[in-house]
DSSP file (Angstrom, degrees, kcal/mol; ACC not computed):
  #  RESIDUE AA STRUCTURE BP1 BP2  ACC     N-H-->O    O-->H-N    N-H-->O    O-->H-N    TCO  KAPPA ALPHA  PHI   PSI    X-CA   Y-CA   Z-CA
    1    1 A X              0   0    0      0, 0.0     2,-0.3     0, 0.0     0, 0.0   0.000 360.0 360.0 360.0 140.9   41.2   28.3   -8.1
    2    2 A X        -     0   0    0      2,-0.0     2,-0.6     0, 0.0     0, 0.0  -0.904 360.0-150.4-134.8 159.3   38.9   26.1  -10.4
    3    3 A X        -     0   0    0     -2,-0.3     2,-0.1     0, 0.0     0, 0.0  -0.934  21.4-102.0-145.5 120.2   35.6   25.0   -9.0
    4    4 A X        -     0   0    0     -2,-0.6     4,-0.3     1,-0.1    -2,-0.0  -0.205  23.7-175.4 -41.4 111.2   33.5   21.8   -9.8
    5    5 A X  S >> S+     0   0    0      2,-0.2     4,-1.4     1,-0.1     3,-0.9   0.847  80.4  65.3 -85.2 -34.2   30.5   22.1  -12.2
    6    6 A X  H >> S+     0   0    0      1,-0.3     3,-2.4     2,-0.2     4,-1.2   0.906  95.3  55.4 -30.3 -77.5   29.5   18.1  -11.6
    7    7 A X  H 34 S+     0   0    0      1,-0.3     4,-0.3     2,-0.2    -1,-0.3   0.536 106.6  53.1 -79.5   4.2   28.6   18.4   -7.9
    8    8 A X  H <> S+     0   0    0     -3,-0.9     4,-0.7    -4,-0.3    -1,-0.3   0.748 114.6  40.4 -84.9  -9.6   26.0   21.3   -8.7
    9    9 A X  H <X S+     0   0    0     -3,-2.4     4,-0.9    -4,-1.4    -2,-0.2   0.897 111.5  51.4 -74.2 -34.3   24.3   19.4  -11.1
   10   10 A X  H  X S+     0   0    0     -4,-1.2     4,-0.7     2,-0.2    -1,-0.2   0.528 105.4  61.1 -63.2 -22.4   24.3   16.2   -9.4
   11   11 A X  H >> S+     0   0    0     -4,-0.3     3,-2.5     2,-0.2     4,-1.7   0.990 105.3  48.3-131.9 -90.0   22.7   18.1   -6.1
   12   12 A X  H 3X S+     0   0    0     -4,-0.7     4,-1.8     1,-0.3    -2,-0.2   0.669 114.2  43.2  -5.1 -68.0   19.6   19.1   -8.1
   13   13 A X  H 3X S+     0   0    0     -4,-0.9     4,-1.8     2,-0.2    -1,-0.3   0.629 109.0  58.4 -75.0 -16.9   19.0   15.6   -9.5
   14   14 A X  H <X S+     0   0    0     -3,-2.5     4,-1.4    -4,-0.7    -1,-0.2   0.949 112.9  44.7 -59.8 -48.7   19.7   14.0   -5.9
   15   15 A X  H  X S+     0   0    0     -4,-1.7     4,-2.1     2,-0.2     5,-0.3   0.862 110.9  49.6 -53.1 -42.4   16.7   16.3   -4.8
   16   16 A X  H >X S+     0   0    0     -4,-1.8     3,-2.2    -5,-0.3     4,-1.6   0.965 112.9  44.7 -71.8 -52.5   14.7   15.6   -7.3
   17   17 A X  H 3X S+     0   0    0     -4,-1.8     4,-0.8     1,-0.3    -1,-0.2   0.612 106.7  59.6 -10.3 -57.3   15.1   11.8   -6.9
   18   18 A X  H 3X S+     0   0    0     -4,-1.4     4,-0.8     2,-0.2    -1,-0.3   0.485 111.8  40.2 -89.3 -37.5   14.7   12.1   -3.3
   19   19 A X  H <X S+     0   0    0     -3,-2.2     4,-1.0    -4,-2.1    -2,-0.2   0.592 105.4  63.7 -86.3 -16.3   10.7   13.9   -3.9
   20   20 A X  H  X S+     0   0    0     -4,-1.6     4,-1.1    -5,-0.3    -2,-0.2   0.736 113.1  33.5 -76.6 -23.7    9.9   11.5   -6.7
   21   21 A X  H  X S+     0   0    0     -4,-0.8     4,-3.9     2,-0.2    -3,-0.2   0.910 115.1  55.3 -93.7 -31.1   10.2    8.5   -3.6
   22   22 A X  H  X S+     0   0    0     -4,-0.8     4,-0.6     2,-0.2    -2,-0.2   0.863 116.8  40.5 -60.8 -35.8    8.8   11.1   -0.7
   23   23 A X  H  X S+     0   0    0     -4,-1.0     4,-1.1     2,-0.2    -1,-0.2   0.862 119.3  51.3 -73.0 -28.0    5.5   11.3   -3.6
   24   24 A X  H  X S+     0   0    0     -4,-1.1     4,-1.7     1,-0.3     5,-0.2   0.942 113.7  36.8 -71.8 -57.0    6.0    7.6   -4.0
   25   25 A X  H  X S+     0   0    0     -4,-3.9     4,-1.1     1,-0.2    -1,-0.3   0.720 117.1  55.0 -73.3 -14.1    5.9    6.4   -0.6
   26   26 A X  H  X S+     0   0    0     -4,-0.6     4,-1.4     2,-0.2    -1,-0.2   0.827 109.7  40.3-105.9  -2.4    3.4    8.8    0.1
   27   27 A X  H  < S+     0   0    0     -4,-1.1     4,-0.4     2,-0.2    -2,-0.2   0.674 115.0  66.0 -68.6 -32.2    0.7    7.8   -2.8
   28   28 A X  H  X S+     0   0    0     -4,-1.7     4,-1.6     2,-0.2    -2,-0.2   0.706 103.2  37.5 -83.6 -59.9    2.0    4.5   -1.4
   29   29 A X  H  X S+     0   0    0     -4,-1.1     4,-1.4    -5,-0.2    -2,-0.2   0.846 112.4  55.4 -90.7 -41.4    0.6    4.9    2.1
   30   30 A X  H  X S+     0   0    0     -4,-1.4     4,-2.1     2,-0.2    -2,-0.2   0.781 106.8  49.1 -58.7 -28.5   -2.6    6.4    1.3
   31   31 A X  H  > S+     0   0    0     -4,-0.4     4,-1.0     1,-0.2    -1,-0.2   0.961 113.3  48.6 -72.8 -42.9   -3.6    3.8   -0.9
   32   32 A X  H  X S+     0   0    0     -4,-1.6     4,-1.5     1,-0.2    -2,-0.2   0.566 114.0  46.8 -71.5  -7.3   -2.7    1.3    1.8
   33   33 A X  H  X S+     0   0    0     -4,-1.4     4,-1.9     2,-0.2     5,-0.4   0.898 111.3  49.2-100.1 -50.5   -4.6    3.2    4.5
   34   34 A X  H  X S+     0   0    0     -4,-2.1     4,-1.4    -5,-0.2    -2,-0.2   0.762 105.0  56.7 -48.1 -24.8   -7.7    3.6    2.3
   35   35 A X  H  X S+     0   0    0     -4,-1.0     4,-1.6     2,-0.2     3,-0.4   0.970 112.9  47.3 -76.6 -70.1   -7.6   -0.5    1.4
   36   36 A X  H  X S+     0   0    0     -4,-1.5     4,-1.9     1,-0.2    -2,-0.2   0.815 105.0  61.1 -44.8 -48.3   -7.8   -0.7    5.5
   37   37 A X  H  X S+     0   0    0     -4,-1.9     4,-2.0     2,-0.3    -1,-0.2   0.815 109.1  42.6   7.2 -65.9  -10.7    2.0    5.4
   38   38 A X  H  X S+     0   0    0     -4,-1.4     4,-2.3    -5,-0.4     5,-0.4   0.947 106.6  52.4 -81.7 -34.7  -12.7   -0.2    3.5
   39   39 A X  H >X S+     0   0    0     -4,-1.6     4,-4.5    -3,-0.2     3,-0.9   0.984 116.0  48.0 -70.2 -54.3  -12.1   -3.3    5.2
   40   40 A X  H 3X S+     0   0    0     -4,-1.9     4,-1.5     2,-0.2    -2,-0.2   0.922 113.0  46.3 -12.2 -77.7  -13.2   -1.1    8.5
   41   41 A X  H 3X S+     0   0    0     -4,-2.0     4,-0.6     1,-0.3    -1,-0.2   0.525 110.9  54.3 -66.5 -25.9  -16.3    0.3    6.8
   42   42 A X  H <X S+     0   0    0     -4,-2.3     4,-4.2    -3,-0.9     3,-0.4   0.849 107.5  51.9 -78.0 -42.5  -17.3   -3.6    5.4
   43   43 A X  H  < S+     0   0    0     -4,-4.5    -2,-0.3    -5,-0.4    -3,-0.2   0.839 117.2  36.4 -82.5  -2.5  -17.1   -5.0    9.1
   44   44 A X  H  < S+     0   0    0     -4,-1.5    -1,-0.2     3,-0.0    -3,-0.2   0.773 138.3  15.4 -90.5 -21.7  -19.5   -2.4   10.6
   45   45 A X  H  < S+     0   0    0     -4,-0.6    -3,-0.2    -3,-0.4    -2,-0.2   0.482  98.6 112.3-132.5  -4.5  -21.8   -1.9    7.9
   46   46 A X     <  -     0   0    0     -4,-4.2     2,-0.2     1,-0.1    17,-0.1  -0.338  65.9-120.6 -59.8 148.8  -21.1   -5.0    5.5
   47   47 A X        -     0   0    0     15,-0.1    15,-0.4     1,-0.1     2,-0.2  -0.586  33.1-123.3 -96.4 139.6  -23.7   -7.7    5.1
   48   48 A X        -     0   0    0     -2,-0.2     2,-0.6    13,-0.2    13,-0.2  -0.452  18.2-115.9 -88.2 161.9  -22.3  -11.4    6.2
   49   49 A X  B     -A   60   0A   0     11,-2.4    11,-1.5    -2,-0.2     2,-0.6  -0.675  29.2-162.8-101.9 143.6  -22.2  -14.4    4.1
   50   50 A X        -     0   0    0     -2,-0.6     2,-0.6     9,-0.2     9,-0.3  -0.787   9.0-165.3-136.4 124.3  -24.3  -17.4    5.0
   51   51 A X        -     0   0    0     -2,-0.6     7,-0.7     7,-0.3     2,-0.5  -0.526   5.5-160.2-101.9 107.7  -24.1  -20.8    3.9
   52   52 A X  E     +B   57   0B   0     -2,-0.6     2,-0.4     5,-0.2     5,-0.2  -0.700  23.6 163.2-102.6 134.4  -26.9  -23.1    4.5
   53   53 A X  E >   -B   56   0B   0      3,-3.4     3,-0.5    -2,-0.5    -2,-0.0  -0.871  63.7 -87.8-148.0-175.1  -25.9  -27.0    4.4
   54   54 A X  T 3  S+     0   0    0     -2,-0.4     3,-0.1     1,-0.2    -1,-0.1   0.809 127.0  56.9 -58.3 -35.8  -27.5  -30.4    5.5
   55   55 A X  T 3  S-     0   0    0      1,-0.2     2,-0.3     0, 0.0    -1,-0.2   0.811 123.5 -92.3 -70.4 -38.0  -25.3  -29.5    9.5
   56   56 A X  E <   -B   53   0B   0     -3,-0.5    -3,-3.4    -5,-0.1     2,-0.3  -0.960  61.2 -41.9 147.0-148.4  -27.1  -26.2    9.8
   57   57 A X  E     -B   52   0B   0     -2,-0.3     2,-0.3    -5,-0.2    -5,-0.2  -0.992  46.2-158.7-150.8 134.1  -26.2  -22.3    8.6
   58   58 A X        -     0   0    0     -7,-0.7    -7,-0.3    -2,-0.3     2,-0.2  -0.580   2.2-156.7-107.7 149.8  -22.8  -20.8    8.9
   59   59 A X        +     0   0    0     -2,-0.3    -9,-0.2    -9,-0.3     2,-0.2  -0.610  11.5 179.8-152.4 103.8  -22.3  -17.4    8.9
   60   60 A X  B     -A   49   0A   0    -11,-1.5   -11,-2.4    -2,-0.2     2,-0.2  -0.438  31.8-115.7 -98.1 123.7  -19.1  -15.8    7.9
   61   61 A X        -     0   0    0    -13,-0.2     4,-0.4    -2,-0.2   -13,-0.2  -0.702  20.4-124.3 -77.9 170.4  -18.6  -11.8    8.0
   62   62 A X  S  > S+     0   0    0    -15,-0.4     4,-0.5     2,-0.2    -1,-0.1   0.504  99.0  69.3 -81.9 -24.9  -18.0  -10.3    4.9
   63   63 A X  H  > S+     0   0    0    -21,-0.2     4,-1.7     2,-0.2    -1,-0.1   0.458  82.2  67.6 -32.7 -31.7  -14.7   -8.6    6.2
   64   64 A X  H  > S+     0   0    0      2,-0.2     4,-1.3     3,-0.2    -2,-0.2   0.997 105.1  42.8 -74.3 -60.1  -12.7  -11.4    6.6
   65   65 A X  H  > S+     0   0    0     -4,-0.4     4,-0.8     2,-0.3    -2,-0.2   0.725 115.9  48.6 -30.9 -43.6  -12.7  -11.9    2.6
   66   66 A X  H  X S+     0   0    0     -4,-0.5     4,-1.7     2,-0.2     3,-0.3   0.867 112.5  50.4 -85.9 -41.6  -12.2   -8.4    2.1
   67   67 A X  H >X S+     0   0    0     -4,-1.7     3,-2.9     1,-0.3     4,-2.3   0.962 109.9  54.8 -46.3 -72.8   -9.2   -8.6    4.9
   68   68 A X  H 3< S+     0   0    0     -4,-1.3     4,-0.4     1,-0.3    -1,-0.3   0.536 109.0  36.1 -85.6 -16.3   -8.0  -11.1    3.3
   69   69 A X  H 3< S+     0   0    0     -4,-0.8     4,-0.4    -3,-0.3    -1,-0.3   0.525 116.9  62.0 -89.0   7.7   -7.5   -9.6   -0.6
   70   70 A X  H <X S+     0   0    0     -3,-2.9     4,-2.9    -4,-1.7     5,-0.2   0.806 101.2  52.3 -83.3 -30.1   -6.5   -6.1    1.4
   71   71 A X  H  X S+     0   0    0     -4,-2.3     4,-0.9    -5,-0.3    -1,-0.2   0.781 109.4  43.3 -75.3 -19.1   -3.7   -7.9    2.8
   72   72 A X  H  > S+     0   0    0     -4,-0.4     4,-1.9    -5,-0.3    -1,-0.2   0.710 116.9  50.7 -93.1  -8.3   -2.2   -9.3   -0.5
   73   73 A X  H  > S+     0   0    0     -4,-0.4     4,-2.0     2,-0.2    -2,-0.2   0.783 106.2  49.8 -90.7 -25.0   -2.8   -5.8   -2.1
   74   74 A X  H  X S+     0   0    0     -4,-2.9     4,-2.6     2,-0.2     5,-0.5   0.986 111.3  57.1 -65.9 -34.5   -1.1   -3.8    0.7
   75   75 A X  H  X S+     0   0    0     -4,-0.9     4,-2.8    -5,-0.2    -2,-0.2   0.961 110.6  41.4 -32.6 -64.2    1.9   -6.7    0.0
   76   76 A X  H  X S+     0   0    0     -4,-1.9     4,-2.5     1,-0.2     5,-0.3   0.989 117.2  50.6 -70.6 -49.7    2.0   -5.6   -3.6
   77   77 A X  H  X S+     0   0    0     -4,-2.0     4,-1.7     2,-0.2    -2,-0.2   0.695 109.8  45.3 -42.2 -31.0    1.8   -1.9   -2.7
   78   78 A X  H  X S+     0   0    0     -4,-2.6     4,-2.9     2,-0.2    -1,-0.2   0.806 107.0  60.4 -74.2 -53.5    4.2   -1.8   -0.4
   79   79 A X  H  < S+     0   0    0     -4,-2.8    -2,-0.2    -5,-0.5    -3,-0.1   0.919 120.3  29.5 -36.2 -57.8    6.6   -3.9   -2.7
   80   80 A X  H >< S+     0   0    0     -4,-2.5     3,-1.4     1,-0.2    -2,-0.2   0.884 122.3  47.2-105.1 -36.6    6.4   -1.3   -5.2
   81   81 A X  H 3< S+     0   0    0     -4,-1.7    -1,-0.2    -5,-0.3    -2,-0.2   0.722 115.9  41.0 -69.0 -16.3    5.8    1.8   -3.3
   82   82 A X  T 3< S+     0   0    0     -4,-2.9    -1,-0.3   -54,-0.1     2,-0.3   0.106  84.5 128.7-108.5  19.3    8.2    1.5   -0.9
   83   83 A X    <   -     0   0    0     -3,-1.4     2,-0.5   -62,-0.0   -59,-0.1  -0.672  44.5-152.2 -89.9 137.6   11.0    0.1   -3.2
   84   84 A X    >   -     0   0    0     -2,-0.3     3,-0.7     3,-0.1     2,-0.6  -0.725  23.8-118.3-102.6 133.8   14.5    2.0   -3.1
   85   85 A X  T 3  S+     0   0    0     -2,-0.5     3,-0.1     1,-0.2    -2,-0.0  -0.893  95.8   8.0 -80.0 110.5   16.5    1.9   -6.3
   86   86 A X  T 3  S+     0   0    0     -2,-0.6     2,-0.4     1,-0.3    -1,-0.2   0.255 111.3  98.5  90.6  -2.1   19.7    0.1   -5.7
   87   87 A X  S <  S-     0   0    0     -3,-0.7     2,-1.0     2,-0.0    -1,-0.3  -0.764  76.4 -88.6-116.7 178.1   18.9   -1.0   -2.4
   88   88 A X              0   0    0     -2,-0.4    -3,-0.1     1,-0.1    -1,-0.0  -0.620 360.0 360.0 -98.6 134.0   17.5   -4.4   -0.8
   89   89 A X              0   0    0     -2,-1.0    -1,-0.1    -5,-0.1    -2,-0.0   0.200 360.0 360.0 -96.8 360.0   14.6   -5.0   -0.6
């Protein structure tokens, strides 16, 4: 009886693979939860922007800006943190 040395090496590297994407994805989600955090923490305690023109004065919160470059960085974060090697994405 002869007994395969491959599938106990391969078994090791599957694991390891398989906690290098659980660290990924979870480094991955913490960044993206802190980027919301802040966007939170600007509309309750952030100062608004206000524009004064010839019509009158606008006033904009300062969250909405910040929403809006947290939503193209969770984009890219997600892209990379959440990416599978070999699958589609």
């Amino acid at each position: 009886m002869t007994i395969s040395h491959e599938s106990s090496s391969a078994r090791p590297d599957r694991r390891r693979r398989m906690s290098r994407l659980v660290v990924d994805e979870a480094w991955a989600s913490l960044a993206i939860s802190v980027m919301w955090l802040a966007v939170l923490l600007d509309a309750l305690f952030g100062p608004d922007l206000v524009v004064n023109n010839a019509s009158g004065m606008t006033t904009i919160p300062s969250a909405v800006f910040v929403a809006l470059f947290a939503y193209l960085a969770t984009r890219v974060v997600a892209r990379y943190g959440f990416h599978r090697p070999g699958g589609t994405d």
